[in-house]
DRENTIKOL-622590 format. One line per field, with one value per residue (C-alpha): residue number from 0; chain; x negated, y, z. Coordinates in steps of 0.25 Angstrom, whole numbers, plus 5000, padded with zeros to 4 digits. Each point is the difference from the previous one (the first is absolute). Layout:
seq = (NUM:...) .
mol = (A:...) .
east = (X:...) .
north = (Y:...) .
up = (Z:...) .
This chain:
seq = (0:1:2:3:4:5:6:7:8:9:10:11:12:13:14:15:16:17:18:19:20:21:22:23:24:25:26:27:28:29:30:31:32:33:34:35:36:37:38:39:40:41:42:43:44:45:46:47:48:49:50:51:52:53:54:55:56:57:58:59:60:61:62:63:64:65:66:67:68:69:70:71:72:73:74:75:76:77:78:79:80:81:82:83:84:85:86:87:88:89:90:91:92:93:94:95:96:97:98:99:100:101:102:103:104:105:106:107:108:109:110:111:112:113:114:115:116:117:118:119:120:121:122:123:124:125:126:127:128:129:130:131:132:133:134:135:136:137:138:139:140:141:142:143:144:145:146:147:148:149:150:151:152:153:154:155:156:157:158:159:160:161:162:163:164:165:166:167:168:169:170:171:172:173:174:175:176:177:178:179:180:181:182:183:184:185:186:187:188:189:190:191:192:193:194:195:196:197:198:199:200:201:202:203:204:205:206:207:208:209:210:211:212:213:214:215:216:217:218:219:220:221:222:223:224:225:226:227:228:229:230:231:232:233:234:235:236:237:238:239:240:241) .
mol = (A:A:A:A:A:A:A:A:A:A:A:A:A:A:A:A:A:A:A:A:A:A:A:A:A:A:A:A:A:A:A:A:A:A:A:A:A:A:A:A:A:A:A:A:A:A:A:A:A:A:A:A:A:A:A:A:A:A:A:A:A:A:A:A:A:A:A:A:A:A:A:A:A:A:A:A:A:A:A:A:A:A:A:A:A:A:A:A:A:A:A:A:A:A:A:A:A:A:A:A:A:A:A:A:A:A:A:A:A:A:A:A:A:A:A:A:A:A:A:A:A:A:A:A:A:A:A:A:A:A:A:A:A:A:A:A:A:A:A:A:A:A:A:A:A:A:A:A:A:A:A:A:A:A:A:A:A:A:A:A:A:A:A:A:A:A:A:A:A:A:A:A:A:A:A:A:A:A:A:A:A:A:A:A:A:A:A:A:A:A:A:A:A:A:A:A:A:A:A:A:A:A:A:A:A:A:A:A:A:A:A:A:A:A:A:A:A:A:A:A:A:A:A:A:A:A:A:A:A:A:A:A:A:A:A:A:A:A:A:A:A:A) .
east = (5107:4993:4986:5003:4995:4987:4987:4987:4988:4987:4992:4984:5003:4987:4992:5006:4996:4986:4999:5007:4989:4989:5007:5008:4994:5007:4992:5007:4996:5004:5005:5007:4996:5009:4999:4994:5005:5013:5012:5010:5014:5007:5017:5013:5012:5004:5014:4998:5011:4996:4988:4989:4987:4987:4989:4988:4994:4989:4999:4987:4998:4996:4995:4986:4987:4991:4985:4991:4988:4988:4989:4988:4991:4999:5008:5004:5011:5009:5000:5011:5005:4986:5011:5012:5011:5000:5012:4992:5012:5015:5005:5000:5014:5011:4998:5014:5010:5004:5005:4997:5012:4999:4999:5012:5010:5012:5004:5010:4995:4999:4990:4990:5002:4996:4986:4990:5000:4987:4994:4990:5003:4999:4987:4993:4993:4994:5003:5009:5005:5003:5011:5000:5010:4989:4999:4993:4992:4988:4986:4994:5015:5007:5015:5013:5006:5014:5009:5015:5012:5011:5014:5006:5013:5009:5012:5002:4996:4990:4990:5010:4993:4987:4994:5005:4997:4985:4992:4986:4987:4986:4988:4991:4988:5002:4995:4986:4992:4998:4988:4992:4989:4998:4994:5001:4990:5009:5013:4995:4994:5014:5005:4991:5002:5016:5002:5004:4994:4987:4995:4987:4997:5001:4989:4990:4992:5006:4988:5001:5013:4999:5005:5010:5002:5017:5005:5006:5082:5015:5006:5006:5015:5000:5004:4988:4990:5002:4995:4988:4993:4985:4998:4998:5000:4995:5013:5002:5003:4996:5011:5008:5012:5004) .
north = (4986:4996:5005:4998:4984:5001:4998:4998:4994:5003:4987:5001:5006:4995:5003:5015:5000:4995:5013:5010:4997:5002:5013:4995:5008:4999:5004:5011:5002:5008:4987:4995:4989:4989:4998:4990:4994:5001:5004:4989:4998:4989:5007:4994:5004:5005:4999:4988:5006:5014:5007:5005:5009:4999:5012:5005:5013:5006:5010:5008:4994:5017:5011:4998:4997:4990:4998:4989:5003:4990:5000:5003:4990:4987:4990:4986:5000:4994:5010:5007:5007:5010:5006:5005:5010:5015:5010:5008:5011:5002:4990:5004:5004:4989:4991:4999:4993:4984:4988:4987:4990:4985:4997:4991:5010:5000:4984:4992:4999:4986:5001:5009:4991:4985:5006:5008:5014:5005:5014:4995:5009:5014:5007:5012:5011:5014:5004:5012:5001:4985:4997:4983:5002:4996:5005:5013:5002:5009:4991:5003:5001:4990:4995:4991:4990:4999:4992:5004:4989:5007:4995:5003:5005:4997:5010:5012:5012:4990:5014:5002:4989:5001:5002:4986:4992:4999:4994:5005:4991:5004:4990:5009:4986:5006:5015:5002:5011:5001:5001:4999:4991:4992:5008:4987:4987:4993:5003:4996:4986:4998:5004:4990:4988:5002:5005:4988:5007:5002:4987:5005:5009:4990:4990:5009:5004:5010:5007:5003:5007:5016:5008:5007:4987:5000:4987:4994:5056:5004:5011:4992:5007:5012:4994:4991:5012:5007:4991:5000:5006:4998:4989:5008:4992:4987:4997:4990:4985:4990:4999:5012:5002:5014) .
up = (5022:4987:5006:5017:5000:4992:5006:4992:5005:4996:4993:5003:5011:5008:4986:5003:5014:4996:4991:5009:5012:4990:4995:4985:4989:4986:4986:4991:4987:4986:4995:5012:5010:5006:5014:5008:5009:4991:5008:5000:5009:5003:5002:5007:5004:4984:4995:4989:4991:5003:4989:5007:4995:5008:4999:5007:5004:5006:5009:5006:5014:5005:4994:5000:4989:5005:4996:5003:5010:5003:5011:4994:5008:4993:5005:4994:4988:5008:5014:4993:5014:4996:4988:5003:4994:5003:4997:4988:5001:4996:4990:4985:4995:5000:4988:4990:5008:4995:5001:4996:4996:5000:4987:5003:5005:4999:5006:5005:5017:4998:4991:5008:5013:4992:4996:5006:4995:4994:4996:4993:4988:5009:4995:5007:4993:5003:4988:5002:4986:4998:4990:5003:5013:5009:5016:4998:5015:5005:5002:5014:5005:5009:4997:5004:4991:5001:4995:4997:4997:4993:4997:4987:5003:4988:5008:4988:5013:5004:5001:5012:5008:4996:5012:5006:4988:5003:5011:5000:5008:5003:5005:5008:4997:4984:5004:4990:4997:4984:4994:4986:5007:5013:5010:5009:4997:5008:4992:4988:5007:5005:4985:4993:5011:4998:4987:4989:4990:5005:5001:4989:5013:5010:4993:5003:5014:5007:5003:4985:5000:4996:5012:4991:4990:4997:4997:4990:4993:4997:5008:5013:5004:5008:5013:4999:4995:5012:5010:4992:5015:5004:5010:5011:5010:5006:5006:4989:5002:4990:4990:5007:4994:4997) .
């Protein structure tokens, strides 16, 4: 019951949109890299009085490695339909498992639903032996943030009902494949022209923007690990509830 009435809503959700047409592409690097745009929720239906700990995944979307392929005849910079993305082969083994908490976590419901709630801290890396708790994901492989609202159950056997204490949602518009450059022009024009931080990038004449230019966990409870399943399917509503 702590769980059964929450529903999220997805903030920039016509940003997302904008993206997903184009085909979202997220940088990863040995340091880490924040996403952009920045996964942010607006939640209701939360018990007030009742704790609550938000986190994110990320799941691979199938079981495949792309690559980027372009036609070879010279076309304008901006024809980016002459490029498109290939199945290179099977994906490279499953990168560690983790979750990312909000910084946040744990808090009263009626704290969570009086602010938007931002991930802005949540890095990404391909850095398999990364030590900072950052999102460890394959470049070239495509995946599904979700987004998991868990209930802090303060009963003694609480592990007894840990599989009804969280409420999972997944916006199929946040889908992205990673990678450790651009491979679309017009990706990193939608980056620059949205992006806060970009503003140095934006003063200049897009015709001079390099193609590939990039703008400026803990161990969740069993019940939860388990349904840590490829997104296999498109049958996916946006903010489905699982």
């Amino acid at each position: 019951p702590k769980v059964a009435n929450v529903s999220v809503q997805l903030e920039m959700k016509a940003l997302w949109d904008e993206f997903n047409q184009l085909g979202t592409e997220m940088i990863v690097t040995k340091a880490g890299r924040r996403m952009f745009p920045t996964f942010q929720v607006k939640i209701f239906g939360m018990d007030p009085m009742a704790d609550y700990m938000l986190l994110m995944d990320f799941v691979p979307v199938d079981d495949k490695r792309y690559r980027q392929v372009t036609n070879t005849e010279p076309v304008p910079l901006y024809a980016f339909h002459s490029s498109s993305w290939l199945v290179a082969g099977k994906a490279d083994p499953a990168t560690p498992g983790r979750v990312h908490y909000h910084p946040d976590s744990p808090a009263k419901g009626a704290q969570w639903m009086k602010q938007i709630v931002s991930f802005d801290k949540l890095k990404l890396t391909n850095n398999l032996l990364d030590d900072n708790g950052h999102i460890i994901l394959n470049s070239m492989h495509r995946y599904q943030p979700r987004f998991h609202v868990v209930y802090v159950d303060p009963r003694k056997d609480s592990e007894k009902y840990a599989e009804e204490n969280f409420k999972t949602f997944v916006f199929e518009e946040t889908r992205f494949t990673a990678v450790t450059a651009y491979q679309n022009h017009r990706i990193t024009q939608l980056k620059i022209a949205s992006n806060p931080f970009a503003k140095g990038f934006r003063d200049c004449d897009p015709e001079d923007w390099p193609r590939n230019h990039r703008p400026g966990a803990l161990p969740l409870m069993s019940a939860f690990a388990r349904s840590r399943n490829p997104v296999s399917s498109p049958a996916h509503q946006n903010g489905t509830e699982k």
